[in-house]
C-alpha positions in Angstrom: 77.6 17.5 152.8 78.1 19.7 155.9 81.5 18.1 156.4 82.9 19.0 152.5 81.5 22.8 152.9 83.7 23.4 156.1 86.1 21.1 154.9 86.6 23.4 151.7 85.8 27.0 153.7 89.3 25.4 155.8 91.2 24.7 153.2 90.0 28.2 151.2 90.9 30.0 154.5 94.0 28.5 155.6 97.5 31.1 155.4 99.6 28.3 156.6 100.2 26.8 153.8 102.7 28.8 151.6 102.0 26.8 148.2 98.6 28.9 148.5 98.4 32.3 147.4 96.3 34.5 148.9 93.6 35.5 146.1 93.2 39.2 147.0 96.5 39.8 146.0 95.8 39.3 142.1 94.5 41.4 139.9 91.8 40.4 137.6 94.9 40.0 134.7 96.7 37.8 136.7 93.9 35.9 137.9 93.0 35.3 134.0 96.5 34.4 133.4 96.4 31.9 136.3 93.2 29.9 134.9 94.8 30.0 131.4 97.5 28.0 132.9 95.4 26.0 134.8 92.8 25.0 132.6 89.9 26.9 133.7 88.2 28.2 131.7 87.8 32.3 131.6 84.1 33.5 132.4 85.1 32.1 135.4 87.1 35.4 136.7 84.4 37.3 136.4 82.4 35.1 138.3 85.0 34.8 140.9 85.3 38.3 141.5 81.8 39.3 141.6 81.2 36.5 144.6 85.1 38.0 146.4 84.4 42.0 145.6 80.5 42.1 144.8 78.7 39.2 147.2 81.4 39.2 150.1 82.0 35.3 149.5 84.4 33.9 152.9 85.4 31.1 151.1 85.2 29.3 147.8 82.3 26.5 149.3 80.4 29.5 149.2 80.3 30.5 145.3 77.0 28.6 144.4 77.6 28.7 140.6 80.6 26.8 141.1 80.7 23.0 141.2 82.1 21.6 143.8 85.4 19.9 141.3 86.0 23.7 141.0 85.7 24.5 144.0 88.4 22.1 145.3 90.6 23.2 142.2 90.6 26.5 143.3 91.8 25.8 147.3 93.9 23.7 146.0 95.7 26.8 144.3 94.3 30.1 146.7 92.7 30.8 150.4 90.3 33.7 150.4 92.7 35.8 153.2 90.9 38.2 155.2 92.3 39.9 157.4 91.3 39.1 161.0 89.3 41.6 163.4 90.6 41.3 166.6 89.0 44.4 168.6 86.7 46.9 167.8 86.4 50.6 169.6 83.6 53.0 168.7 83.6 56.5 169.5 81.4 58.6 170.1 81.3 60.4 166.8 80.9 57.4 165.6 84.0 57.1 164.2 85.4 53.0 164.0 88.7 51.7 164.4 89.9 48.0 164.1 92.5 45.9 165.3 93.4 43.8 162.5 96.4 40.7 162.7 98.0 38.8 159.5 100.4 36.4 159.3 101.2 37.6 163.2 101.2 40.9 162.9 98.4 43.4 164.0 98.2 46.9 162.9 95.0 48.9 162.9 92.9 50.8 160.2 90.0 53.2 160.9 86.5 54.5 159.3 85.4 57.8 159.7 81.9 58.2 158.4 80.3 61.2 156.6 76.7 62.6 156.1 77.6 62.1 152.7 80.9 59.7 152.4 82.4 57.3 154.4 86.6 57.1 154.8 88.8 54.4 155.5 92.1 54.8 156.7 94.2 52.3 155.5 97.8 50.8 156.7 100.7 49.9 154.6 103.2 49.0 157.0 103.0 47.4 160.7 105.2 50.4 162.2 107.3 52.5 160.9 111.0 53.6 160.0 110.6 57.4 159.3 110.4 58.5 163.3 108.2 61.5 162.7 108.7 63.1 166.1 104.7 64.3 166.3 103.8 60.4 165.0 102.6 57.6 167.8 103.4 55.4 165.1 106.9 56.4 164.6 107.4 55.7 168.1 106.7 51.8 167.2 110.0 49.7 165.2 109.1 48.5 161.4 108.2 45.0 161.6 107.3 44.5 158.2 105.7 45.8 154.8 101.7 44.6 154.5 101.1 42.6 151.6 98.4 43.9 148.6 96.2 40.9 150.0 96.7 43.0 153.6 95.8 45.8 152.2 92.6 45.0 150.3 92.1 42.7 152.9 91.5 46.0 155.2 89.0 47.5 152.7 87.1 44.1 152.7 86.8 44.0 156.2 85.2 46.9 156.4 82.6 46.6 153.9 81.9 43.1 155.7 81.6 44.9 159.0 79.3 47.7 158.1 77.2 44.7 156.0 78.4 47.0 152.9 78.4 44.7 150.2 75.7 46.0 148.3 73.8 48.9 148.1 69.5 48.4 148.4 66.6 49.9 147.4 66.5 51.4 151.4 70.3 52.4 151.2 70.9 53.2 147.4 74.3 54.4 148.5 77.5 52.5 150.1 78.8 53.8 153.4 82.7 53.1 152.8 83.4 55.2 149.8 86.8 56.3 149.9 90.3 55.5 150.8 92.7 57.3 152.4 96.3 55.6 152.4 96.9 57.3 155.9 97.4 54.5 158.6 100.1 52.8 159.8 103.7 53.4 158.0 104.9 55.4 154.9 102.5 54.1 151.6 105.9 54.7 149.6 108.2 52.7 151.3 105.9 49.7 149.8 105.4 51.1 146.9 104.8 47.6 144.9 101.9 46.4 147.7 100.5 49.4 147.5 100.0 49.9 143.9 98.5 46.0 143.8 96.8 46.6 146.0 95.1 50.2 144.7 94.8 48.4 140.8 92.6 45.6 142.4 90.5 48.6 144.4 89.8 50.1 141.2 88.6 47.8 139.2 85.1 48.7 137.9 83.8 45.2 138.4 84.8 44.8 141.9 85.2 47.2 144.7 84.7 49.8 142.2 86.1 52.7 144.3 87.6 55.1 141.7 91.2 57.0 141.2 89.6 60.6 142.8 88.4 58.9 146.1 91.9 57.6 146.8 94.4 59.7 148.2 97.7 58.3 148.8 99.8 60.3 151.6 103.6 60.2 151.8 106.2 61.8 154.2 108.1 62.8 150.7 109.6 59.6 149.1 110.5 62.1 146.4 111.7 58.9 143.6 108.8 57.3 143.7 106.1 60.6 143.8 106.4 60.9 139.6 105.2 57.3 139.1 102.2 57.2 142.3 101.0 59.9 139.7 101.8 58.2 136.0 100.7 54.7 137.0 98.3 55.3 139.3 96.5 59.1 138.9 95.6 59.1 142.5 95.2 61.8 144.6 98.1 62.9 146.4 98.8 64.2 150.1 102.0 65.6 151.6 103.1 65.0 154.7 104.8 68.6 155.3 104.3 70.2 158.8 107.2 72.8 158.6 107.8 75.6 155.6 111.7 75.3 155.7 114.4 73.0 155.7 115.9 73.5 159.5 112.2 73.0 161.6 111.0 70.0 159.3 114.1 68.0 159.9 113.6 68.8 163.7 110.2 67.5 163.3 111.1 64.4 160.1 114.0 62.9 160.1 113.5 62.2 156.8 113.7 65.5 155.5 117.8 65.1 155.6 117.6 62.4 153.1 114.7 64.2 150.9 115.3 68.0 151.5 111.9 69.9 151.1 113.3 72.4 148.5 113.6 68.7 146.5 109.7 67.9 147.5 108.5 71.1 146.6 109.9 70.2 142.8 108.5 67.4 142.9 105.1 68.2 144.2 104.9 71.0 141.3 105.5 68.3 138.4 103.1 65.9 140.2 100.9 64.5 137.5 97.4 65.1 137.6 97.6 68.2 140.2 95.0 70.6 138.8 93.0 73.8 140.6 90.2 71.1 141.1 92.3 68.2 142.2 94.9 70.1 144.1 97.8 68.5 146.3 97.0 68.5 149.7 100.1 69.7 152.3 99.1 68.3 155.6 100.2 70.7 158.4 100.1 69.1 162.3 100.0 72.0 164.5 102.6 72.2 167.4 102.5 74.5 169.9 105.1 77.1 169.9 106.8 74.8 167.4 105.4 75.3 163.8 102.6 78.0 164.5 103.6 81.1 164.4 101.8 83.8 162.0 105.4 84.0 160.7 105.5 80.7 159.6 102.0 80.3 158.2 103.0 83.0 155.9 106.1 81.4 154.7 104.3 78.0 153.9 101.9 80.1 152.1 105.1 81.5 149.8 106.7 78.0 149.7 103.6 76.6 148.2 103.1 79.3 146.0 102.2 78.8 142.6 101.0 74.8 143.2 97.3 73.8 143.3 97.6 73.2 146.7 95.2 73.1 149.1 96.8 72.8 153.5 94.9 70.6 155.7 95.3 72.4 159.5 95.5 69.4 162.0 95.9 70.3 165.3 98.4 68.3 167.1 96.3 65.0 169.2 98.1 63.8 172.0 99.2 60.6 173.0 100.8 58.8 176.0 104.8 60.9 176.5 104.1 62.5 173.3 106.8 65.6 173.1 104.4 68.1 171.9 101.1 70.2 172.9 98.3 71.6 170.4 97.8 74.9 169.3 95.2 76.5 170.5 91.8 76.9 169.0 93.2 81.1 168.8 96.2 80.2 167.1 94.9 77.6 164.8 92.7 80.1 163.3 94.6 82.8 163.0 97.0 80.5 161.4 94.8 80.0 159.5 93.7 83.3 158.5 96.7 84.2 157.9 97.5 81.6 155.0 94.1 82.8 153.2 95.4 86.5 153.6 98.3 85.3 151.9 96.0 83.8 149.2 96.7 80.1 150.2 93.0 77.7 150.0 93.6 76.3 153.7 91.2 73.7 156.1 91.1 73.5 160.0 90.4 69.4 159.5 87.7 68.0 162.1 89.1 65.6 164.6 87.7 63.0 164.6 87.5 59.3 167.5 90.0 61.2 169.6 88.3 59.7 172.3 88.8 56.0 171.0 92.8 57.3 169.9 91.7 56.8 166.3 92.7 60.1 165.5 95.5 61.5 163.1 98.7 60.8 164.1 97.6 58.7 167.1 97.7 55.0 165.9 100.3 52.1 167.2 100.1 48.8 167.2 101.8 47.7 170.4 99.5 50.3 172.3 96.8 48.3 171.9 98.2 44.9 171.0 99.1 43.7 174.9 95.3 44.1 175.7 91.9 44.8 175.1 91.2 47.7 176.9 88.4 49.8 177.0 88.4 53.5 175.3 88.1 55.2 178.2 91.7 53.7 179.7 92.6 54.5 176.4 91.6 58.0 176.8 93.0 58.5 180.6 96.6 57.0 179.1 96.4 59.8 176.4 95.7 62.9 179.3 92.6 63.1 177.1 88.9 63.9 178.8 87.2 61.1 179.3 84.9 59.8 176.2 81.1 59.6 176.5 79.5 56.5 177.5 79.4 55.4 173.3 82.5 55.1 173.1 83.7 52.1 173.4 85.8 48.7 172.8 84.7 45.3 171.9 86.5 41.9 171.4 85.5 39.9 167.8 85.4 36.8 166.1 87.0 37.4 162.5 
C-alpha cells in the first residue's frame, strides 16, 4: 500500500536512530560481510548497489526487485542518508555550489563544469583547525570531521541534482566526472572518512569514478602523505603558497609543525608521482606577499627535480580578508618566470567568484544564518556585482 512505501522510505531515511547505520558508509566488502551475518543472501549486494550508486534509489521501498520482507530487513539495519540540500547559488559561469546539513552541521561543496569534464569539490571537515591566513574557511572553528557516508553523500547529491545517474543515448557521457578533495577542512586530518569514503567512489560497479580523477589536496600532513599514495594511488595536490620556511609559516600555521623542507621529502617519495601524473603545488597569489619574480624563481628551485606541475591561483577576496590579488601583470610574469626556470606552471581559471564558490572562498557560517542572494553575497566580498544568472535558490532535499 501507499501507507507501507512511505512508511519504509521513513524508516530507510531516518538518522535519528543510532542503531541504524548509514549504508553509504560501507563498502561493498563490508556490506557482504553484514548480509553473511544476517542471513541474506549475497547477489543481493550487488543488487543493492546498482539501485544506491547506479539507479539513484532514495530509499529501500524503492528497490523493485526486492520483496517487501527484505525491504523491512534492511531498514531495520540501515537508512539511505543523503545529505540534505539546503540552498543552491548559480553563477554565472555556470558554476554550482550547495549548502548541504548532516546530523546538524552544514558545510558546502561545489561543481564546476567543463566542455569536457565536470568537478566536484568535495568537504571533509565542517571548518577547520589549520588557520590558513589566505583561507575563508580557516577563519570558521572545527566543528567536526564529516563521516564517509557525508562524503559520498556529497557526490550523490550531485549526481541527483544534475539528474546524473545514467548516461543516454542523447548524453552518452556523465557531467560529474571527477573529484577534487578541495572543500571545506584538511582531507588528512580525517584521514579514515576519507579513505572510506574514496574506496566506495571507486568501486567499478558503482560510482565508478577512477583513482586518476581524484585528487586529494592537503596543507602537508606529512605522516599520513606515504599511505594517501600506497593505499589509495590518488592524485595528489599540495597546499604550498610560499618557497621557504619563514613566509609559509606567516601565511600556514601549520608549517611550524610540518616544516616544508620535511614536505618537499615527502612530496619526492610520493607514490605514484610520474612526468604524466605529476604532484600539483598549489600557489595562491598575494599581493606584495608571495609574488615577487624573486620568489617564483626560488619555488621553481625548491621543486626542482619533482614531477611537479604549480597551479597559479590568484588570491579571491572575501569579507575582512587580510590580503589583495596580484595583478593580472604580476601573475603572468610570475608566471613566466617559473617556465624560464624550467618549472611546467598554470594561471588556474577562476571560477563562481560571483556566487563566492571560488578557491579559498568557502565558510559555512557565511552562509548558514541566511539565504541570501549572490549578489549580497558578492557586495559583502567588495566583489563587482554578478550578472543577472547568478543566483541563489532555497530546496527541498
Amino acid at each position: 500500500s501507499r501507507w507501507c512505501a512511505a512508511h519504509l522510505r521513513r524508516l530507510s531515511t531516518s538518522s535519528h536512530n543510532a542503531a541504524l547505520k548509514n549504508i553509504f558508509g560501507l563498502t561493498k566488502e563490508e556490506l557482504s560481510q553484514d548480509f553473511s551475518s544476517l542471513g541474506i543472501e549475497q547477489y543481493r549486494v550487488p543488487q543493492l548497489w546498482r539501485w544506491l550508486y547506479c539507479k539513484g534509489a532514495e530509499g529501500f521501498d524503492q528497490m523493485t526487485d526486492f520483496n517487501r520482507s527484505l525491504q523491512e530487513e534492511l531498514s531495520k539495519h540501515y537508512f539511505v542518508g543523503y545529505v540534505e540540500a539546503k540552498h543552491e547559488f548559480r553563477s554565472s559561469d555556470r558554476t554550482r555550489k550547495w549548502l548541504v546539513s548532516s546530523g546538524g552541521k552544514d558545510f558546502e561543496m561545489v561543481f564546476i563544469p567543463e566542455k569536457r569534464r565536470g568537478t566536484l569539490c568535495v568537504s571533509s571537515q565542517v571548518g577547520c583547525s589549520l588557520n590558513c591566513t589566505f583561507c575563508h574557511t580557516g577563519t570558521q572553528p572545527m566543528m567536526r570531521n564529516l563521516t564517509a557516508a557525508e562524503i559520498v553523500g556529497q557526490v550523490l547529491q550531485t549526481r541527483r541534482r544534475l539528474k546524473d545517474w545514467a548516461p543516454t543515448a542523447a548524453t552518452s557521457r556523465r557531467r560529474l566526472t571527477h573529484i577534487v578533495m578541495m572543500g571545506q577542512g584538511e582531507p588528512l586530518l580525517n584521514y579514515r572518512a576519507v579513505s572510506q569514503a574514496l574506496r566506495i567512489i571507486m568501486c567499478g560497479d558503482g560510482l565508478a569514478i577512477g583513482k586518476q580523477r581524484i585528487t586529494v589536496s592537503t596543507a602537508g600532513i606529512i605522516p599520513l602523505i606515504e599511505p594517501l599514495g600506497r593505499e589509495l594511488d590518488v592524485n595528489l595536490a599540495v597546499s604550498l603558497h610560499a618557497p621557504n620556511h619563514q613566509l609559509r609559516s606567516q601565511i600556514m600555521p601549520i608549517n611550524e609543525t610540518y616544516p616544508l623542507a620535511d614536505l618537499i621529502t615527502a612530496c619526492r617519495h610520493y607514490p605514484g608521482a610520474s612526468l604524466h601524473r605529476p604532484i600539483t603545488f598549489e600557489y595562491v597569489l598575494l599581493k606584495d606577499i608571495n609574488d615577487s619574480p624573486a620568489l617564483a624563481r626560488d619555488l621553481a628551485h625548491l621543486l626542482s627535480g619533482l614531477h611537479a606541475h604549480v597551479n597559479l591561483i590568484r588570491f579571491n577576496p572575501w569579507p575582512n580578508a587580510p590580503y589583495e590579488p596580484s595583478s593580472e601583470r604580476r601573475t603572468v610574469q610570475f608566471a613566466a618566470r617559473l617556465l624560464d626556470c624550467h618549472q611546467p606552471a598554470t594561471i588556474r581559471q577562476t571560477r563562481g567568484l560571483d556566487i563566492m564558490a571560488a578557491c579559498g572562498q568557502l565558510k559555512s557560517s557565511f552562509l548558514f544564518k541566511r539565504s541570501a542572494p549572490a549578489s549580497h553575497l558578492a557586495a559583502a566580498a567588495a566583489l563587482p556585482s554578478p550578472s543577472s544568472s547568478a543566483r541563489g535558490m532555497s530546496l527541498a532535499s
